[in-house]
C-alpha positions in Angstrom: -30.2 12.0 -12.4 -27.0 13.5 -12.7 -25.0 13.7 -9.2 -22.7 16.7 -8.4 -19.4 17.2 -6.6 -19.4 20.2 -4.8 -15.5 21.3 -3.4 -15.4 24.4 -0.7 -12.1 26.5 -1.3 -10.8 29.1 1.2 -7.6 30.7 0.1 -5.2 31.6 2.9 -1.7 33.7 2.1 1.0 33.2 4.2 5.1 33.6 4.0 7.8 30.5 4.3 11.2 31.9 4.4 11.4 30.8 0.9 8.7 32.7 -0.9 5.0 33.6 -0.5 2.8 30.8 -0.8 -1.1 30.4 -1.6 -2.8 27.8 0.8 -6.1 26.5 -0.7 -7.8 24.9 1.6 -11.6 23.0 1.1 -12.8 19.5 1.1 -15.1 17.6 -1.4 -17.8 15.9 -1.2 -20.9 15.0 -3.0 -23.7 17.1 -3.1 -26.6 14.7 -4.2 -25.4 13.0 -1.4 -23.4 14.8 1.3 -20.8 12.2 1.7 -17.3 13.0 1.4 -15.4 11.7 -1.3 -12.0 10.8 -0.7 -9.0 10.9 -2.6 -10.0 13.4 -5.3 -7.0 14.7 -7.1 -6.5 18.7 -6.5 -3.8 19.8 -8.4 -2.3 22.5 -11.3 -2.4 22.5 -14.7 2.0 23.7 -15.1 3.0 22.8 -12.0 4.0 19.8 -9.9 2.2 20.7 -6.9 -0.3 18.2 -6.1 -2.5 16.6 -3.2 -6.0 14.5 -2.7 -8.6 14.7 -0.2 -8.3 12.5 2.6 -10.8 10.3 3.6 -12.8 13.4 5.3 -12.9 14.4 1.8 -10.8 17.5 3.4 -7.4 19.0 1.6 -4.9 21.7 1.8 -2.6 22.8 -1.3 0.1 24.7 -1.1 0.6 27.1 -4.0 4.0 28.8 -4.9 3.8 32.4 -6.2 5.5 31.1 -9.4 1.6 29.7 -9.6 -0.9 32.0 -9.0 -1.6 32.6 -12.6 -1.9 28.9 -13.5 -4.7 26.4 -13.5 -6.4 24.5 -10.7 -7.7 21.4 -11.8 -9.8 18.7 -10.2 -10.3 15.2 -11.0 -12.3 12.0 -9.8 -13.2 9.2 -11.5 -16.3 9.0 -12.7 -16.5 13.0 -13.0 -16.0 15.3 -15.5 -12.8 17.2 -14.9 -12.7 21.1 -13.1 -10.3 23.5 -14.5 -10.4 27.2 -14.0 -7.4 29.7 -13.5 -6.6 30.8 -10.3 -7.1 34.6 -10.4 -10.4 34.1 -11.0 -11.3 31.8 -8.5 -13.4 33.6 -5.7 -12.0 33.5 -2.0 -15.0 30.8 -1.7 -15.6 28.7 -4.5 -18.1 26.2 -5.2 -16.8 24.1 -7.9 -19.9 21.5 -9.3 -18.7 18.7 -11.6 -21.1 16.7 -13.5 -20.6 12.7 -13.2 -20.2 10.8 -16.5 -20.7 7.4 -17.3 -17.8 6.2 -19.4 -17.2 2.6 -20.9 -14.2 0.7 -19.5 -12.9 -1.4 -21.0 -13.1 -5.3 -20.7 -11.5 -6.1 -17.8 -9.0 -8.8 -19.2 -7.1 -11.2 -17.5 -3.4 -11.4 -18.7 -1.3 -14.3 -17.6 2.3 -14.9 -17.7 3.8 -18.7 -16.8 4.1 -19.6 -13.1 8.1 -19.1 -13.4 9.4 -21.9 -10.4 12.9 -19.5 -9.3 11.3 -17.1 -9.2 9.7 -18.0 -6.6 12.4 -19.7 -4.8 14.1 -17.0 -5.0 11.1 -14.5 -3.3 11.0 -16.9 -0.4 12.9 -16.4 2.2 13.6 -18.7 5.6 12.1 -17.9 8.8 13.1 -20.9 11.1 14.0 -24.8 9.7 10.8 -25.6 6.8 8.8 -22.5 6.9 9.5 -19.4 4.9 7.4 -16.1 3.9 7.7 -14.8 0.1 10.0 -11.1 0.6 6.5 -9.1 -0.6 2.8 -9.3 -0.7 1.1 -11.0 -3.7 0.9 -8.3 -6.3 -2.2 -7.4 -8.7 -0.2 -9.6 -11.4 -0.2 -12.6 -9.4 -3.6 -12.9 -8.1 -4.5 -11.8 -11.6 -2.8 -15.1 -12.9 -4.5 -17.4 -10.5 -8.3 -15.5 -11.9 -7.4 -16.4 -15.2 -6.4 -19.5 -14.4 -9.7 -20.4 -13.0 -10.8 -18.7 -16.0 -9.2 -21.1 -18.8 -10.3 -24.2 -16.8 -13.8 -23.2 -16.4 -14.1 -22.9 -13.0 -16.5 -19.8 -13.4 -18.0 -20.8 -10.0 -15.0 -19.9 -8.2 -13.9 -17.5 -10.7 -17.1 -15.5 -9.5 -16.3 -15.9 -5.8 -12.6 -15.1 -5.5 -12.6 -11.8 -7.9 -12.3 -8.6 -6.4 -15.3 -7.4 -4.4 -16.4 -4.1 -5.0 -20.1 -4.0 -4.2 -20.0 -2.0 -1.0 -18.3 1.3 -3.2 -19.8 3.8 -4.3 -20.0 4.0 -8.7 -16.7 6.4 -8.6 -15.1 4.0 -6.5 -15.3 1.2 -8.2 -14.3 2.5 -11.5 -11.1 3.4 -9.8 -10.5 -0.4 -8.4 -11.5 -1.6 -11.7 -8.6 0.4 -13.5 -6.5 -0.4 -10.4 -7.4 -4.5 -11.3 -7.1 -4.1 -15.0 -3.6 -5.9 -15.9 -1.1 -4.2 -18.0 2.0 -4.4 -19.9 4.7 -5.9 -17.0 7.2 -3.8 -19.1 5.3 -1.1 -17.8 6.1 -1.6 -14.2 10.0 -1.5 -14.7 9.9 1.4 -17.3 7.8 4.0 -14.3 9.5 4.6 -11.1 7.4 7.6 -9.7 5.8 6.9 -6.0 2.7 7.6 -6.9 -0.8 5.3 -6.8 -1.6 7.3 -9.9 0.7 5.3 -12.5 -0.3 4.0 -15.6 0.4 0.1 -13.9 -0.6 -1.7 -11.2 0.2 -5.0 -11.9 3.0 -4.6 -8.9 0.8 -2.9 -6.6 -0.7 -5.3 -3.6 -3.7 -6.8 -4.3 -6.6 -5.6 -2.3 -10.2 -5.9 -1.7 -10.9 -9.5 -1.7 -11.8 -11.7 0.8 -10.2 -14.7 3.0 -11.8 -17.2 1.1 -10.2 -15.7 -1.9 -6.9 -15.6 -0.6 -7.4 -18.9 0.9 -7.9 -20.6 -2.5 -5.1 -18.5 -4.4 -2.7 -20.3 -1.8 -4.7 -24.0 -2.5 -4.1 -22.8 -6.1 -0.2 -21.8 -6.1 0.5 -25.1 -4.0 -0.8 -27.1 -6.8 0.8 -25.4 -9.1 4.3 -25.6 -7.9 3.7 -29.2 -6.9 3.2 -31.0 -10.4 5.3 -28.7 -12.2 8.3 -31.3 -13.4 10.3 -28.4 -14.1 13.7 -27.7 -12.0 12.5 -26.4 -8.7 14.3 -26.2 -5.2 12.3 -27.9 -3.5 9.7 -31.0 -4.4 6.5 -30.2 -2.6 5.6 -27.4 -0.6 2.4 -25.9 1.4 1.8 -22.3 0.8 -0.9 -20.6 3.3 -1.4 -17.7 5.4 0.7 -17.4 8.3 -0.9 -17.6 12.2 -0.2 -14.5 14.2 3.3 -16.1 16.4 4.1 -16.9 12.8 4.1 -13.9 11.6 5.2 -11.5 14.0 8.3 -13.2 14.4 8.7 -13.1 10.3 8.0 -9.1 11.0 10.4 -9.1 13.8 12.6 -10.2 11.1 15.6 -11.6 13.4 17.1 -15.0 12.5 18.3 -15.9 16.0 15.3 -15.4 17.8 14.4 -18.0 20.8 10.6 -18.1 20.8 7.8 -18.2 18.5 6.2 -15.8 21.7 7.4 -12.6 20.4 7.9 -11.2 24.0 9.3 -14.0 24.8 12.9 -12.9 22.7 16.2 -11.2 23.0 17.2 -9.2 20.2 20.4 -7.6 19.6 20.6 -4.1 18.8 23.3 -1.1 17.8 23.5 1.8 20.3 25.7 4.7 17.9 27.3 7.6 20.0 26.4 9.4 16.3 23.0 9.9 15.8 23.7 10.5 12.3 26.2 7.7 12.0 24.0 5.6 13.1 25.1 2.2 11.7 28.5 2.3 13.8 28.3 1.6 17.9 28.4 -0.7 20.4 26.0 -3.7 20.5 23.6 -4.6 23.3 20.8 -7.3 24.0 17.4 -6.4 24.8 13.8 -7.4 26.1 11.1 -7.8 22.9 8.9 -5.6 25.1 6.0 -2.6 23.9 8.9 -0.5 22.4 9.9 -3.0 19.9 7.6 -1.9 17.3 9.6 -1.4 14.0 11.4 -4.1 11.9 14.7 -1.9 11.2 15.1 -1.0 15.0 18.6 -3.0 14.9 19.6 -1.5 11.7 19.0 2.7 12.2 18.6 2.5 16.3 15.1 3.2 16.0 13.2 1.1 18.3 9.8 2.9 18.6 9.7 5.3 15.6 8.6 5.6 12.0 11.1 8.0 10.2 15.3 7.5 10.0 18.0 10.1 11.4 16.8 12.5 8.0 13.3 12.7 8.7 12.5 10.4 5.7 9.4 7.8 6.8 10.1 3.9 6.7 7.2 2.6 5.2 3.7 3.7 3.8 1.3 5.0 6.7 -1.3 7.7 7.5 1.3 10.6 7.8 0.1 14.4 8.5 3.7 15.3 9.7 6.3 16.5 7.2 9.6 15.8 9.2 11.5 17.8 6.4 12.8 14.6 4.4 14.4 16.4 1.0 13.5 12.8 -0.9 9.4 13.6 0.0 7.2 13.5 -3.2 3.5 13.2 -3.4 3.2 12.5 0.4 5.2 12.9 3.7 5.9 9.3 3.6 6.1 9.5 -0.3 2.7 8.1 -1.1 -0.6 9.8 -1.0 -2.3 6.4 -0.6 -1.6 3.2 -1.6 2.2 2.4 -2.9 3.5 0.0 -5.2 5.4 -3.5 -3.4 8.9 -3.2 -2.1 9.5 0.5 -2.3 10.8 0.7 1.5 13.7 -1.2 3.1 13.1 -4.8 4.0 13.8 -6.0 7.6 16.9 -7.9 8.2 15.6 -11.6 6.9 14.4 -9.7 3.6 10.7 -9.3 4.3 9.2 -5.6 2.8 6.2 -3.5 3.8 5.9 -5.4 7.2 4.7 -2.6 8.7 2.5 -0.4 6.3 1.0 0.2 3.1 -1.0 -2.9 3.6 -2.2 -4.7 6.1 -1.8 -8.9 5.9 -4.3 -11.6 6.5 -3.8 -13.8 9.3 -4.9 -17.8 9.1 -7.8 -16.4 11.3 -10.6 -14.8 9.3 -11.4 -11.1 10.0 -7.5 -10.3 11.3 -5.1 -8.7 9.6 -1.2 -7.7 11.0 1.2 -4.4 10.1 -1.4 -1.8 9.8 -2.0 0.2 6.4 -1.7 3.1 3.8 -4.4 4.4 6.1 -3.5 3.6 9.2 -1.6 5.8 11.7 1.9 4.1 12.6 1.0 3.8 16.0 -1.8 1.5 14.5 1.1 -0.1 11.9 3.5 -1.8 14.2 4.7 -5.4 14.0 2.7 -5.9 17.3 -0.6 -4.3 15.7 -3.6 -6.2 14.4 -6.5 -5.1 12.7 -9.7 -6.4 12.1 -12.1 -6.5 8.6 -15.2 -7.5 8.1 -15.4 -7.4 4.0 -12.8 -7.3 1.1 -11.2 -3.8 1.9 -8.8 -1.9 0.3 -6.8 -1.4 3.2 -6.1 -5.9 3.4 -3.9 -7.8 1.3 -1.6 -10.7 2.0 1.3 -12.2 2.3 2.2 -15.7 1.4 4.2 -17.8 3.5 5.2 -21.6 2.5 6.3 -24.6 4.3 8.6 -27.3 2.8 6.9 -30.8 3.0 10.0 -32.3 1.2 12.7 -31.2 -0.4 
């Protein structure tokens, strides 16, 4: 039996001092059900303006009066697609879609050689032999260690450390499927729009697998890099997942801290008589205390806040805000959900998305540090951990290695 999607739209006018906007307001959820879906694309058919429900399965678009004789179209995967022009929409509109069953394809693993520099030079130092590499491990990676397993027959484990996606409902999952699939990496360097709806995601973090899963990618990269005879800096090596000291004080990302007790530390900052000049003032020392919550709080004076001196956010979190930034696009903070690696500032040792878009595995099972795409930034600071229960598409990791000998 056929399920159906049912969206609510009420249609608000109001005035900006620009021009008269439409405001179409609703949420979506499925009717066979009653569950909200989240993350259904609500857009039009000419026009840039775009948003998703959230995980409510609530959403408000903004239409321009240039608009209100286009198309409003619908999407989620697994449904057919909504389409209907605006003027005849009714002030309440019950949109039904009919789910479809398509036929993805094979999900096939691509692997590229385990380049050495590379990943010396994605490392970078914490404190004497341990390091952290600069950005989570990527859909590309953890896709090379699968298909690894894969040519070796080690379906066993092959089974166990893929991508968990039981718990999702059918629309779900073909989403994370796609989201899995590996690409073309030409494809990654060729798009640059901040969007989770691109055509690749082989640079996007890899999500929704569990501990054990990045456990053995680690066991696996550590072999790896160990018998390669190639030219390497450094001659054997122990990648893993970092404890907590260990990684809050990569987050913290200052090179001459004094403690592995994050509270325990000093940290130098820049007080600028210019908020808008904001990299030019005096220096002072302060306390690591409850307002250090940010990893570029040296670098724009902003010990305790998520957005710089032009309203622009810092990293990928649950934003419902707009602080006027002129750079926004699909979100406040850029993204509408999940974004791809490295598209924020790192913190001063070179470490990206510390704080946001995913949250990191701990060495402990069940913890995670730096909050999420999903996460409110009070929930996404470098003192802020999480805890998981199942693979989840909030939880990735990062890798962090320590030098045995060089």
């Amino acid at each position: 039996m056929k399920n159906i999607l049912a969206v609510l739209f009420c249609f608000i006018i109001y005035t900006t001092t620009a021009q008269t906007r439409l405001l179409v307001v609703g949420d979506v959820k499925d009717a066979a059900t009653g569950e909200p879906l989240a993350y259904a694309t609500v857009g039009l058919k000419n026009f840039n303006d775009e948003t998703v429900s959230n995980p409510d399965g609530k959403f408000e678009l903004s239409i321009p009066a240039a608009a209100v004789q286009d198309t409003l179209v619908i999407t989620y995967v697994g449904y057919e697609k909504f389409a209907k022009p605006i003027p005849k929409l009714a002030s309440i509109e019950h949109v039904a879609l009919n789910e479809y069953t398509t036929m993805l394809d094979e999900v096939r693993i691509v692997r590229h050689q385990l380049d050495l520099r590379e990943i010396d030079r994605s490392v970078r130092v914490i404190r004497d032999n341990l390091y952290a590499m600069e950005g989570e491990v990527t859909n590309l990676e953890f896709n090379d260690f699968l298909g690894w397993l894969e040519d070796y027959n080690q379906a066993a484990l092959r089974e166990a450390s893929g991508f968990k996606l039981d718990r999702y409902p059918q629309s779900v999952r073909d989403f994370y499927e796609r989201y899995h699939k590996p690409s073309d990496p030409k494809l990654d360097r060729r798009h640059n729009r901040k969007d989770s709806t691109v055509s690749s995601y082989n640079i996007y973090p890899a999500v929704n697998i569990t501990y054990e899963s990045a456990i053995e990618y680690c066991k696996w990269l550590t072999e790896r890099y160990n018998e390669n005879p190639k030219k390497k800096k450094f001659q054997k090596v122990l990648f893993r997942l970092p404890t907590l000291k260990e990684w809050q004080i990569a987050a913290l990302g200052y090179d001459k801290f004094q403690s592995w007790d994050l509270k325990e530390n000093t940290v130098e900052v820049i007080v600028a008589k210019d908020t808008m000049d904001i990299f030019k003032g005096s220096r002072k020392k302060m306390k690591v205390d409850d307002t250090i919550l940010y990893p570029w709080y040296w670098v724009y004076h902003m010990r305790n806040r998520v957005y710089n001196q032009f309203g622009c956010y810092l990293g990928n979190f649950k934003i419902d805000v707009d602080r006027g930034c002129i750079t926004r696009a699909y979100a406040y903070d850029a993204f509408s959900m999940m974004g791809r690696t490295q598209a924020y500032f790192p913190n001063n040792i070179g470490l990206f998305d510390v704080c946001g878009n995913v949250a990191e595995m701990l060495d402990e099972k069940g913890k995670a540090c730096g909050g999420s795409w999903n996460d409110p930034p009070e929930n996404s600071t470098i003192q802020s951990v999480k805890t998981y229960s199942w693979p989840d598409e909030t939880v990735g990791f990062r890798v962090f290695m320590q030098v045995i000998e060089k």
